[in-house]
Biopython code that builds the backbone (N, CA, C, O; Angstrom):
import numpy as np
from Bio.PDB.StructureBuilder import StructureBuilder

atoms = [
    (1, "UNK", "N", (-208.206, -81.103, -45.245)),
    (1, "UNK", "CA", (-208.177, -79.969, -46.144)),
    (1, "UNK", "C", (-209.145, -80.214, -47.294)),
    (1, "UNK", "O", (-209.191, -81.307, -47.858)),
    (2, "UNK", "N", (-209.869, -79.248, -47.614)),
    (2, "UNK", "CA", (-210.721, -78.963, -48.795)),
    (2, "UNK", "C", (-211.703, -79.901, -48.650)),
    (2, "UNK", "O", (-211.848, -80.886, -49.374)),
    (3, "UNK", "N", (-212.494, -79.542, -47.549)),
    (3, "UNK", "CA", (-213.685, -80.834, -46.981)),
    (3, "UNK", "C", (-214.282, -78.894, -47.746)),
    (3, "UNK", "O", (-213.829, -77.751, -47.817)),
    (4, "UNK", "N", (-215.913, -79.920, -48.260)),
    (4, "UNK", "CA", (-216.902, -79.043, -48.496)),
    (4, "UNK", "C", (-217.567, -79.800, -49.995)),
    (4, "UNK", "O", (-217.086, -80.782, -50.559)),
    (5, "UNK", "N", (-218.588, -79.153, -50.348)),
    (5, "UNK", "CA", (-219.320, -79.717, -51.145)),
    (5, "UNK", "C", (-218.630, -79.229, -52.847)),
    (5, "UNK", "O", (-219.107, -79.545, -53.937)),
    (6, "UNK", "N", (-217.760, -78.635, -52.659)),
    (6, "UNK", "CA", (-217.206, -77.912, -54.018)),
    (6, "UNK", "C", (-215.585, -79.062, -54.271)),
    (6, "UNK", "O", (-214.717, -78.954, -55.138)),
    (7, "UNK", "N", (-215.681, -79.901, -53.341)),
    (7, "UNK", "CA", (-214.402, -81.288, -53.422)),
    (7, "UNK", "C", (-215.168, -82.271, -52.990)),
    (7, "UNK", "O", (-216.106, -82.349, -52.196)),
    (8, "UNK", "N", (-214.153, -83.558, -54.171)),
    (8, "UNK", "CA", (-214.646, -84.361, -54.068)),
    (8, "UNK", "C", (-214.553, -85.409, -52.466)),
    (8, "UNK", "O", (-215.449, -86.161, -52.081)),
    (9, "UNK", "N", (-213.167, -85.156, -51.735)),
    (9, "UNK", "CA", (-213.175, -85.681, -50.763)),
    (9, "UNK", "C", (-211.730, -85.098, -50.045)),
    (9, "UNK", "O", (-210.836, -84.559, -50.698)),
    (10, "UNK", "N", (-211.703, -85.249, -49.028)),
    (10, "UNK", "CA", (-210.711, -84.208, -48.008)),
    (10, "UNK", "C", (-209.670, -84.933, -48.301)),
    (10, "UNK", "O", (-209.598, -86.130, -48.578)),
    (11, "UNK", "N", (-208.394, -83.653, -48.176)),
    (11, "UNK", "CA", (-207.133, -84.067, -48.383)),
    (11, "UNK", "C", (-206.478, -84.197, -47.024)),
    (11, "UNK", "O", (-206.308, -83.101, -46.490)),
    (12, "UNK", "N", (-206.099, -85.152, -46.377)),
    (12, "UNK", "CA", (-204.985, -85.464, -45.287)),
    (12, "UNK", "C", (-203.804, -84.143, -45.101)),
    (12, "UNK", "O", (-202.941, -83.640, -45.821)),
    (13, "UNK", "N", (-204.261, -83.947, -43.866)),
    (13, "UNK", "CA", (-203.375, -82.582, -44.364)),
    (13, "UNK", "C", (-201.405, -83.121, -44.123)),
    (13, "UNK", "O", (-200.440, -82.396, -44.366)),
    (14, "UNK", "N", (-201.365, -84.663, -43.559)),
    (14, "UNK", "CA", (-199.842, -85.099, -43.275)),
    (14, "UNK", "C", (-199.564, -84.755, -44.755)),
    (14, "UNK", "O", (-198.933, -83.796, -45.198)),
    (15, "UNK", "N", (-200.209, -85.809, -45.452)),
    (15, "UNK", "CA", (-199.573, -85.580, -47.333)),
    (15, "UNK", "C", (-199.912, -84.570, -47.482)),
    (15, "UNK", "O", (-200.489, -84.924, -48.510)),
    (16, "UNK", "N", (-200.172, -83.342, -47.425)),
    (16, "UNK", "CA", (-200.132, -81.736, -47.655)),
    (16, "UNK", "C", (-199.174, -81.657, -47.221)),
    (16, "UNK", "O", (-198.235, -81.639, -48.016)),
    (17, "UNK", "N", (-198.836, -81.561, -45.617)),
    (17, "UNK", "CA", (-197.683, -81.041, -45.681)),
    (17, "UNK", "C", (-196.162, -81.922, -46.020)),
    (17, "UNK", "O", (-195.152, -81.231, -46.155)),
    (18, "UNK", "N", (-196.054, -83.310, -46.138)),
    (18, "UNK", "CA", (-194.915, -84.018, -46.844)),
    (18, "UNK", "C", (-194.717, -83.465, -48.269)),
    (18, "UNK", "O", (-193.654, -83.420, -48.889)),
    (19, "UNK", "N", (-195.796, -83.099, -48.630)),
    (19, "UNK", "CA", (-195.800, -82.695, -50.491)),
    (19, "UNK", "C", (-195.043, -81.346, -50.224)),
    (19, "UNK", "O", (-193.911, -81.320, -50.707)),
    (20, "UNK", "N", (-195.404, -80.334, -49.617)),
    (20, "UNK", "CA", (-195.041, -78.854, -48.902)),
    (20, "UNK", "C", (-193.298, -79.499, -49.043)),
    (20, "UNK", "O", (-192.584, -79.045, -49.937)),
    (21, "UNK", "N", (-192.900, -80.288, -48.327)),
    (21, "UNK", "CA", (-191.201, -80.856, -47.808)),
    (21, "UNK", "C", (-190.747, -81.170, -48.604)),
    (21, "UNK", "O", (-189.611, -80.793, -48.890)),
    (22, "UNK", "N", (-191.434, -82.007, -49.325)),
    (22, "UNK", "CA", (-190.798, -82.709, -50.461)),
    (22, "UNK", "C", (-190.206, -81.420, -52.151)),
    (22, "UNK", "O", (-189.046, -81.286, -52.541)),
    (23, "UNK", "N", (-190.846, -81.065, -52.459)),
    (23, "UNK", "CA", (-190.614, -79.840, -52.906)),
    (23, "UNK", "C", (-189.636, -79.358, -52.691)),
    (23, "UNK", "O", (-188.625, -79.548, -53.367)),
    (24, "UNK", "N", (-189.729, -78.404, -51.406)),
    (24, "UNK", "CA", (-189.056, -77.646, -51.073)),
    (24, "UNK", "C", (-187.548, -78.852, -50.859)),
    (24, "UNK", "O", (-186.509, -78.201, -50.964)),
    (25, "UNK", "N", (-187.333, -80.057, -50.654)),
    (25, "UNK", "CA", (-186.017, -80.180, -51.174)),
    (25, "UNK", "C", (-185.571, -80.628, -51.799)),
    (25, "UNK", "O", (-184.565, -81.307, -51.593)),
    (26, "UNK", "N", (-186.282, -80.399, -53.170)),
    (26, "UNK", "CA", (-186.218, -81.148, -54.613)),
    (26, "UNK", "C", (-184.714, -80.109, -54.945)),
    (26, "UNK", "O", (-184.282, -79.086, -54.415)),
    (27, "UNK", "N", (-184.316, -80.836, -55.896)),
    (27, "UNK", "CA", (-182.614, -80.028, -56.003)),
    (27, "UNK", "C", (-183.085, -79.260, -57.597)),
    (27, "UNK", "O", (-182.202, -78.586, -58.127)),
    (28, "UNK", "N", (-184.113, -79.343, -58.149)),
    (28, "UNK", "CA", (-184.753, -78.673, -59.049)),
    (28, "UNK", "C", (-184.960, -77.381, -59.101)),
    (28, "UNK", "O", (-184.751, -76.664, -60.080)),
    (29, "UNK", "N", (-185.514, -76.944, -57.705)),
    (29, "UNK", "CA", (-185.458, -75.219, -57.397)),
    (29, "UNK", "C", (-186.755, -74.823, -57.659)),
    (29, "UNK", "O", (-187.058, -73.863, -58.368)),
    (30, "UNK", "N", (-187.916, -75.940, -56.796)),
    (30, "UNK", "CA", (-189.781, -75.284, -57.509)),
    (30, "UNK", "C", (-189.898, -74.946, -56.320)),
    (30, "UNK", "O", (-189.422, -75.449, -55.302)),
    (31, "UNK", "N", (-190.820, -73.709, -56.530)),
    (31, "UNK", "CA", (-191.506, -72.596, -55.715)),
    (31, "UNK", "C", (-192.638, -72.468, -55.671)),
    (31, "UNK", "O", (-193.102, -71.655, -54.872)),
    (32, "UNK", "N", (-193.632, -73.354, -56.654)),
    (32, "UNK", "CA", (-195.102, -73.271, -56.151)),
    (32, "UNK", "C", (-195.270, -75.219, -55.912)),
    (32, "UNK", "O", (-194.319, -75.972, -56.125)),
    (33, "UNK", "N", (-196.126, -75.523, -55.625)),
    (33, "UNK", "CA", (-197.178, -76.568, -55.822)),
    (33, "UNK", "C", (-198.223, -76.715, -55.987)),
    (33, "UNK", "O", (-199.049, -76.076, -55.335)),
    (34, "UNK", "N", (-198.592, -77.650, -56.961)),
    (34, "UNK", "CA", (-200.017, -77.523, -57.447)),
    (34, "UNK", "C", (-200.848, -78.577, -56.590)),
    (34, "UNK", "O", (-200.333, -79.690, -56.475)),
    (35, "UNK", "N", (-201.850, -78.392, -56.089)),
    (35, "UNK", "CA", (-202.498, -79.499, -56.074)),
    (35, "UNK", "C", (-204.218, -79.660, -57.467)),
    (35, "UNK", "O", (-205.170, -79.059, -57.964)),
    (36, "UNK", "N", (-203.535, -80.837, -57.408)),
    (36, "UNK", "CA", (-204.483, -81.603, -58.927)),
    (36, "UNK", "C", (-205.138, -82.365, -57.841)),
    (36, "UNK", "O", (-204.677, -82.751, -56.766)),
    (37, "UNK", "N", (-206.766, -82.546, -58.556)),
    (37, "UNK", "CA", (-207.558, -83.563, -58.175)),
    (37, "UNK", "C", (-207.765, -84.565, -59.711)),
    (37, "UNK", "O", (-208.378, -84.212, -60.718)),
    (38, "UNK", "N", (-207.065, -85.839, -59.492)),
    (38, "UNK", "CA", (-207.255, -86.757, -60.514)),
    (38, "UNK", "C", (-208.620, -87.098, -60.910)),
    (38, "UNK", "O", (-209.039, -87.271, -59.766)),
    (39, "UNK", "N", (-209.672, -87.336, -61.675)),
    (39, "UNK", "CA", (-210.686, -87.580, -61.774)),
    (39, "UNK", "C", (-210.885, -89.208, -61.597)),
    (39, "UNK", "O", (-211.693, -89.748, -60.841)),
    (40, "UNK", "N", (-209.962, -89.847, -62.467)),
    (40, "UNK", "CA", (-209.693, -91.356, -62.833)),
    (40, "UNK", "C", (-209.039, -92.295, -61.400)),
    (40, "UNK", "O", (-209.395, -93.358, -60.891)),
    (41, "UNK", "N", (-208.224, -91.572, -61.162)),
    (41, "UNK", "CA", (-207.518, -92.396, -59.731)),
    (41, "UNK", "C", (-208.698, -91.571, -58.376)),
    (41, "UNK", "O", (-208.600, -91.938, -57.206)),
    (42, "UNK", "N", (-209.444, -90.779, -58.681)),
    (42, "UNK", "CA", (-209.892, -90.129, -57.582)),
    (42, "UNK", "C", (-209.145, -90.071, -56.183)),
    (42, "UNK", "O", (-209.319, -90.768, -55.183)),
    (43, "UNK", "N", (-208.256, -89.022, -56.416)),
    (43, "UNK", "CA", (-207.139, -88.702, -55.402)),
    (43, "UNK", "C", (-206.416, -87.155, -56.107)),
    (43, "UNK", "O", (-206.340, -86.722, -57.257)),
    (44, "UNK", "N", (-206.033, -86.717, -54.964)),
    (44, "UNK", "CA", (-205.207, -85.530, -55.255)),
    (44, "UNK", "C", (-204.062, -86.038, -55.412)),
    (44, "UNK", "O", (-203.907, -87.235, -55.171)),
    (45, "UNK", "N", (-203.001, -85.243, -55.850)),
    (45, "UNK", "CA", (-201.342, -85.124, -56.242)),
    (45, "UNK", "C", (-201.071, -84.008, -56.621)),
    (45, "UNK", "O", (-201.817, -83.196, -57.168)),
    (46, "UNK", "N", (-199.737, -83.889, -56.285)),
    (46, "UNK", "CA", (-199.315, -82.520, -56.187)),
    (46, "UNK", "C", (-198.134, -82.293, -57.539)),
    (46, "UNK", "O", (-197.218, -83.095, -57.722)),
    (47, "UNK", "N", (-198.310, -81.328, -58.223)),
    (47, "UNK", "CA", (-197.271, -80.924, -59.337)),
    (47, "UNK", "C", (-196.299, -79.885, -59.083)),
    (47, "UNK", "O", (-196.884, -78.809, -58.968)),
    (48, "UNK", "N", (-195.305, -79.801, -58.978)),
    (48, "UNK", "CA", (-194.369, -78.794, -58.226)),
    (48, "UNK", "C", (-193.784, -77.772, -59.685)),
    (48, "UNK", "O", (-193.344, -78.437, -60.624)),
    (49, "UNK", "N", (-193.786, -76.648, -59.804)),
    (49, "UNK", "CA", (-193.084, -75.894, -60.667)),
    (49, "UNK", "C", (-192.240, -74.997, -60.119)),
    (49, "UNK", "O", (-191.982, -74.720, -58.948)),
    (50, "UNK", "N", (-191.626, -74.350, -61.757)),
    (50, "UNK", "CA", (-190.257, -73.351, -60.561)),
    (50, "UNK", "C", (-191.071, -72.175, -60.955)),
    (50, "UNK", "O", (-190.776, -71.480, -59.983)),
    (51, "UNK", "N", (-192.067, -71.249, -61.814)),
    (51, "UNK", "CA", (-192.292, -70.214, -62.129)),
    (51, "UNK", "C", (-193.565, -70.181, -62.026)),
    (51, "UNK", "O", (-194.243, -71.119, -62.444)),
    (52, "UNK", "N", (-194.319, -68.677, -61.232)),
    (52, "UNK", "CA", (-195.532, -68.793, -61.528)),
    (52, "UNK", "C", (-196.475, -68.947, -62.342)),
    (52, "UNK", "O", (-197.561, -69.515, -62.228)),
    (53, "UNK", "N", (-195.607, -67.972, -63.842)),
    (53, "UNK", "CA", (-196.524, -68.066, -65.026)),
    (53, "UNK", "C", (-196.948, -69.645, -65.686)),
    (53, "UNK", "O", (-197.653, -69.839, -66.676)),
    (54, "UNK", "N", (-196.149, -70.900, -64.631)),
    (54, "UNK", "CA", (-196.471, -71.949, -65.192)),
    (54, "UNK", "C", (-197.710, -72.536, -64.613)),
    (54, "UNK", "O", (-198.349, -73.404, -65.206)),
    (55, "UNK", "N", (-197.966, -72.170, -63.724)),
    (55, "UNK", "CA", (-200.018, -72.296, -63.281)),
    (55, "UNK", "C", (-200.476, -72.078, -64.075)),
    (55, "UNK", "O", (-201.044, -73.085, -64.499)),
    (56, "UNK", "N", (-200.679, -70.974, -64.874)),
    (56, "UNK", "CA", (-201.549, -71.002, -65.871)),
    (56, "UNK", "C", (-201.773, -71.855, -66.933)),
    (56, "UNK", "O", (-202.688, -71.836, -67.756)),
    (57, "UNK", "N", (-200.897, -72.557, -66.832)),
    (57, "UNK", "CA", (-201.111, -73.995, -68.138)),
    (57, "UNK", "C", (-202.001, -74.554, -67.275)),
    (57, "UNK", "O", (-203.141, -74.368, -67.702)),
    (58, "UNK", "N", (-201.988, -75.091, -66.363)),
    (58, "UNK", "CA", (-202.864, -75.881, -65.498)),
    (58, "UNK", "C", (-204.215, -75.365, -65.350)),
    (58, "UNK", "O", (-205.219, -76.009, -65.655)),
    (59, "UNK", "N", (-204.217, -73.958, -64.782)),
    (59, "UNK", "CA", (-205.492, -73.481, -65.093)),
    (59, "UNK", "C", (-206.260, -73.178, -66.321)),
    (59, "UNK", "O", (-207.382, -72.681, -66.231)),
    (60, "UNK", "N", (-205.849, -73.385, -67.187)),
    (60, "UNK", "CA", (-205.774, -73.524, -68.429)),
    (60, "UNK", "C", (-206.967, -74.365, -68.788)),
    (60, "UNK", "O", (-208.110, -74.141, -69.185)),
    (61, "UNK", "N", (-206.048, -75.717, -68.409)),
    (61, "UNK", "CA", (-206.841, -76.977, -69.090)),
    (61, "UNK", "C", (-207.566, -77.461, -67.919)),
    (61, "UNK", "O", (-207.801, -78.665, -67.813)),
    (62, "UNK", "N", (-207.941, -76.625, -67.032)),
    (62, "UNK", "CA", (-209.253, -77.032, -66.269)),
    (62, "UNK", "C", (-210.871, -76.699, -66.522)),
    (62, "UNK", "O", (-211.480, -75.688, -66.174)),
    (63, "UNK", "N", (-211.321, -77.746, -67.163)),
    (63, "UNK", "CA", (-212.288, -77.975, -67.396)),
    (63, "UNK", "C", (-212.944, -79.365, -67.479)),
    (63, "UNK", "O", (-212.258, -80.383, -67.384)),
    (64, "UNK", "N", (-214.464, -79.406, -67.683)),
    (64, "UNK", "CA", (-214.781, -81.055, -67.275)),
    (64, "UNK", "C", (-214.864, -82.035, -67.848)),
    (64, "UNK", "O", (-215.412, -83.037, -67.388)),
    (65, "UNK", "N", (-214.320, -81.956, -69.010)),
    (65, "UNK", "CA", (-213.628, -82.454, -70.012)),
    (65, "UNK", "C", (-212.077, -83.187, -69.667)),
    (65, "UNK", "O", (-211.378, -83.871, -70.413)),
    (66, "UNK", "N", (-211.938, -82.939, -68.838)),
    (66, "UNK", "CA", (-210.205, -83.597, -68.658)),
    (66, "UNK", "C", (-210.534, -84.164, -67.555)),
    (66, "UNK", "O", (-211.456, -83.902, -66.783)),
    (67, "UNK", "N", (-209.570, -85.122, -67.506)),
    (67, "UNK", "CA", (-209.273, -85.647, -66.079)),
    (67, "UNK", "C", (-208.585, -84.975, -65.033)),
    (67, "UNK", "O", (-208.640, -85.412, -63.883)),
    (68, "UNK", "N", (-207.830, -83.773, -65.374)),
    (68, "UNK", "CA", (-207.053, -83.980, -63.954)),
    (68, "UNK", "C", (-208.234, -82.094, -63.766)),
    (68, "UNK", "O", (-208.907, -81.497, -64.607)),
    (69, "UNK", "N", (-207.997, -81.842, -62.556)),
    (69, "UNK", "CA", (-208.528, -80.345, -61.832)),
    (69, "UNK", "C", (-207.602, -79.925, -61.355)),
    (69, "UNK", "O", (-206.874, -80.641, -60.667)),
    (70, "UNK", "N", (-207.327, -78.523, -61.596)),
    (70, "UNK", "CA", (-206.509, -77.945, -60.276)),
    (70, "UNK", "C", (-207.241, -77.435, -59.346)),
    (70, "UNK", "O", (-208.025, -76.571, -59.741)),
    (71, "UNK", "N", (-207.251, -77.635, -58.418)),
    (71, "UNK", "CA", (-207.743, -77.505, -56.696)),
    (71, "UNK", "C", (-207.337, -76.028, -56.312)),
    (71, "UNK", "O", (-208.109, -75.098, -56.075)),
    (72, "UNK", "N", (-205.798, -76.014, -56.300)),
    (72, "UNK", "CA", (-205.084, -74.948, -55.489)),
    (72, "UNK", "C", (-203.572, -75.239, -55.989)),
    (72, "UNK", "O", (-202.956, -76.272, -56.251)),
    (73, "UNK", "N", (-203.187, -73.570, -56.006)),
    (73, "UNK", "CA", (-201.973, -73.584, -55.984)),
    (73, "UNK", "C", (-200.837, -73.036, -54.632)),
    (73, "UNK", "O", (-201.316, -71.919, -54.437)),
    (74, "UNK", "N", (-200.138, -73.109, -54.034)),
    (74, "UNK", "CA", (-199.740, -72.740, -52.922)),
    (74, "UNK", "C", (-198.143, -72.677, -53.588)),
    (74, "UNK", "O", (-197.653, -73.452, -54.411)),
    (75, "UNK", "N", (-197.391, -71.236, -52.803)),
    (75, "UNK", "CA", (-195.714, -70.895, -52.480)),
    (75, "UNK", "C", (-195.171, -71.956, -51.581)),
    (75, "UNK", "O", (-195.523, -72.090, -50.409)),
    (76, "UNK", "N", (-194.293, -72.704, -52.195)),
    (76, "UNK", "CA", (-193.590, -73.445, -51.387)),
    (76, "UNK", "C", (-193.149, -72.784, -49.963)),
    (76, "UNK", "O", (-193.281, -73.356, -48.881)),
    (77, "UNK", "N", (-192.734, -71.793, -50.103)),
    (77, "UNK", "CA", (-191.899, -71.421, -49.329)),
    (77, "UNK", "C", (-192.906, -70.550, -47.780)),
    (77, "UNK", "O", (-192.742, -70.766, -46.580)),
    (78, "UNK", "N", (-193.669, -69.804, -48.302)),
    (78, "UNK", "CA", (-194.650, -68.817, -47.184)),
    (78, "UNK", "C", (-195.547, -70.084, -47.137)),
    (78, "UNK", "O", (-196.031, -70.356, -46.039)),
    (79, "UNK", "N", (-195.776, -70.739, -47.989)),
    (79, "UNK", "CA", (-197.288, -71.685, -47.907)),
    (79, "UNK", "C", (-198.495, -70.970, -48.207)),
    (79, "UNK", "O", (-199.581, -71.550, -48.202)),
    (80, "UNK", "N", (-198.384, -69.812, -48.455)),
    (80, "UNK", "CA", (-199.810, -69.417, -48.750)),
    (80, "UNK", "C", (-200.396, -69.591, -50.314)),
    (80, "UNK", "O", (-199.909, -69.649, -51.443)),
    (81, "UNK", "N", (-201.878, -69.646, -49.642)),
    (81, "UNK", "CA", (-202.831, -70.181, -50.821)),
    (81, "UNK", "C", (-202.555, -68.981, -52.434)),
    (81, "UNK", "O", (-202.515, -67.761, -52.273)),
    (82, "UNK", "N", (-202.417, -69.548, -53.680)),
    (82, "UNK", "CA", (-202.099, -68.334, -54.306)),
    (82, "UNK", "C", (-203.185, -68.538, -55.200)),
    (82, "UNK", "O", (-203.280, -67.657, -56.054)),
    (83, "UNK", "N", (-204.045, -69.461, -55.253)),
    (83, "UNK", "CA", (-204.823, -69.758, -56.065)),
    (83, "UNK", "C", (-206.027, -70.802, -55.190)),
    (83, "UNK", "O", (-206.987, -71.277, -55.795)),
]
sb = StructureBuilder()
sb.init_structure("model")
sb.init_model(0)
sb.init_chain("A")
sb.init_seg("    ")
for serial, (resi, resn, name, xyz) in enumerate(atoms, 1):
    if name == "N":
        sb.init_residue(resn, " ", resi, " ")
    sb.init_atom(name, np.array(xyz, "f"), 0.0, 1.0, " ", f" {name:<3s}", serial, name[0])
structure = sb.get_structure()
């Protein structure tokens, strides 16, 4: 996942979808996942929230100035790309 010249290096799609599982049976109740590209660890990780309007903090502070990127955001639940 996210092979192309606009990422820094492809994401395994097993840990895509364990991150997708894991979530979804967090006893927390999150409905999106973020995926972040770390700049410093150079690796993705995933941030799980319960509300959409909380992406926008993330998209927020993406710029190249920070370490972390958001990549994509995806619905736990349909899986589709929402961002």
């Amino acid at each position: 996942m996210f092979d192309g010249p606009e990422h820094p290096k492809s994401l395994d799609e097993e840990f895509f979808n364990s991150w997708l599982e894991k979530g979804r049976e967090s006893k927390i109740g999150y409905n999106y996942m973020l995926i972040i590209w770390d700049e410093y660890e150079s690796e993705y990780r995933p941030i799980y929230v319960e509300h959409r309007d909380e992406i926008s903090q993330y998209h927020k502070h993406d710029t190249s100035s920070t370490r972390e990127k958001l990549v994509a955001a995806y619905d736990l639940y349909s899986e589709s790309r929402i961002i």
